[in-house]
N, C-alpha and C positions, 0 to 999 in steps of 0.2 A: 494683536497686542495681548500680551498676557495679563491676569487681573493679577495685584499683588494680593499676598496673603494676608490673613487676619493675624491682629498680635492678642489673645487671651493675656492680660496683665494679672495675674490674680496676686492680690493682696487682703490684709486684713492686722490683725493685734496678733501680735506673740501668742501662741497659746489655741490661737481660732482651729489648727486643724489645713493651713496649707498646705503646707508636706502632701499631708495623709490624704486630703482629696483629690491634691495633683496626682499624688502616686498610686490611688484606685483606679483614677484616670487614664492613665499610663496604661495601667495593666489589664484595664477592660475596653480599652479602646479597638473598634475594628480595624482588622489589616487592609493595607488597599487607601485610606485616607490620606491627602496631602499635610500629613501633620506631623510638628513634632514638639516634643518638649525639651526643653533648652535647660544647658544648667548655668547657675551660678554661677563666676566666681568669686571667693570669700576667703579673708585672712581671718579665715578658723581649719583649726584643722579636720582632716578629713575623718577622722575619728571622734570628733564630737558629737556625734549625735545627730538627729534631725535628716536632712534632707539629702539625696548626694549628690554634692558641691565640687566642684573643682578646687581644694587648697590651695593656697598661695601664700608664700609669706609678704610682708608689706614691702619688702624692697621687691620684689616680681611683679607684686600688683603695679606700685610705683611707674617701674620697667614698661610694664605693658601697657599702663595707662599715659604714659610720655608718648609713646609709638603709636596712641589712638587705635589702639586692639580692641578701647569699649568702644561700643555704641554710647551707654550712659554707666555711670558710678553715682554712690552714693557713701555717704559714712553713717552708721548708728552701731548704738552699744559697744562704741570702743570697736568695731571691727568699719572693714572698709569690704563692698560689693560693688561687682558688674557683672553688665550683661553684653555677653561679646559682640564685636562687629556683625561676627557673622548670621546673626540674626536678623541683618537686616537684608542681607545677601537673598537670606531662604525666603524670606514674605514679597521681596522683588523675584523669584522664583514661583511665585502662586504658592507658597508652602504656609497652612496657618502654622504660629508659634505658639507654644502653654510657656508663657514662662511666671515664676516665683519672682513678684519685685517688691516695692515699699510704697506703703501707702505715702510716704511722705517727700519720695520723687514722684510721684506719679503725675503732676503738671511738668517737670523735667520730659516724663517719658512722651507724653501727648507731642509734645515739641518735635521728638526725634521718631517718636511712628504714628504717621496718621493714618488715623481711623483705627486705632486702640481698642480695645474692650475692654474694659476693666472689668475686674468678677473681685470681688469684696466678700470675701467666707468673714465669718464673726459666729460669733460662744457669748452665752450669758455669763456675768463678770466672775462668778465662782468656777467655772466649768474653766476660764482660764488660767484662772488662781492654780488649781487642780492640777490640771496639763502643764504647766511652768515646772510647777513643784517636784511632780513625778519623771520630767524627761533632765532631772538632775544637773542642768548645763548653771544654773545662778543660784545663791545664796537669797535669804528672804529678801535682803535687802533690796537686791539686782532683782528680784521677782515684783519688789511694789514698784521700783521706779518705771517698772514693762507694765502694769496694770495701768499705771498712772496716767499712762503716755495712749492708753487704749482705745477712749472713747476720741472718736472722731467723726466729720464729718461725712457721710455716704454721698458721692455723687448723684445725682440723677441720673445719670447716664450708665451705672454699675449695675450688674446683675451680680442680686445678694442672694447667698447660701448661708443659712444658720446650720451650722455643724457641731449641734449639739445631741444629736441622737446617734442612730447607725452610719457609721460608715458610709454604705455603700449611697443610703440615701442623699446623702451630699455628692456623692461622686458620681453617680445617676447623674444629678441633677445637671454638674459640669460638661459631662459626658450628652446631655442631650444638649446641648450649646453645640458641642463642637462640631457635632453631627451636620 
């Protein structure tokens, strides 16, 4: 019988540096590993900035999400996310998954993959201030109501990355997880 695979859930606040540690991750990862990183999909567009997402407008999300194409969805900040079936396909394949999801399904997701990992990146509260402001997607406004929303509860069960220095050392840090 094959083992299934692990789910990396990595979440954290706006601004923590997701993207950026997934996607060190990504690209320092050894070849040869039963792994892969999943994307999104998101009613933003694919030219926004941040992470790369599968686009969708909301009547397609809609579409797909009638026809049970997600695994799970969630809604924040006016936009609507999933993460496809097919992920569940690959971790019953022994395949681990990195996916990008919300700290705020993340009891959602436990339901739908067991034996999850959550991996919880977080930034001291000006270092996200910072990050919001410079990756230009919201107005100050839309910038405090994301700050606001930041502080939250850490599992016990999460492995935390403070991603407030280099790079690489936060994605190291992921990167010897996945290993």
């Amino acid at each position: 019988m094959k083992t299934a695979g692990r789910l990396w859930y990595v979440v954290g606040p706006s601004g923590a540096g997701k993207d950026s540690v997934i996607g060190y991750a990504r690209a320092h990862c050894p070849t040869g590993l039963p792994l892969v990183f999943a994307h999104r999909y998101i009613t933003r567009p694919a030219d926004a900035g941040g992470e790369n997402h599968v686009a969708l407008s909301e009547a397609e999300f809609r579409w797909r999400a009638e026809r049970g194409l997600f695994a799970i969805t969630w809604t924040r900040n006016g936009l609507h996310y999933g993460i496809g079936r097919e992920v569940q396909d690959w971790l019953a394949d022994g395949i681990d998954v990195v996916v990008n999801g919300s700290r705020h399904s993340l009891e959602t997701a436990r339901t739908v993959f067991p034996g999850i990992r959550p991996v919880w990146v977080t930034a001291p509260p000006a270092l996200l201030a910072e990050r919001l402001a410079r990756r230009g997607r919201e107005d100050a406004a839309a910038i405090a109501a994301r700050l606001a929303m930041a502080p939250c509860t850490i599992p016990a069960d999460a492995k935390v990355i403070c991603n407030e220095g280099r790079l690489e050392l936060a994605g190291q840090c992921l990167l010897g997880w996945l290993g």
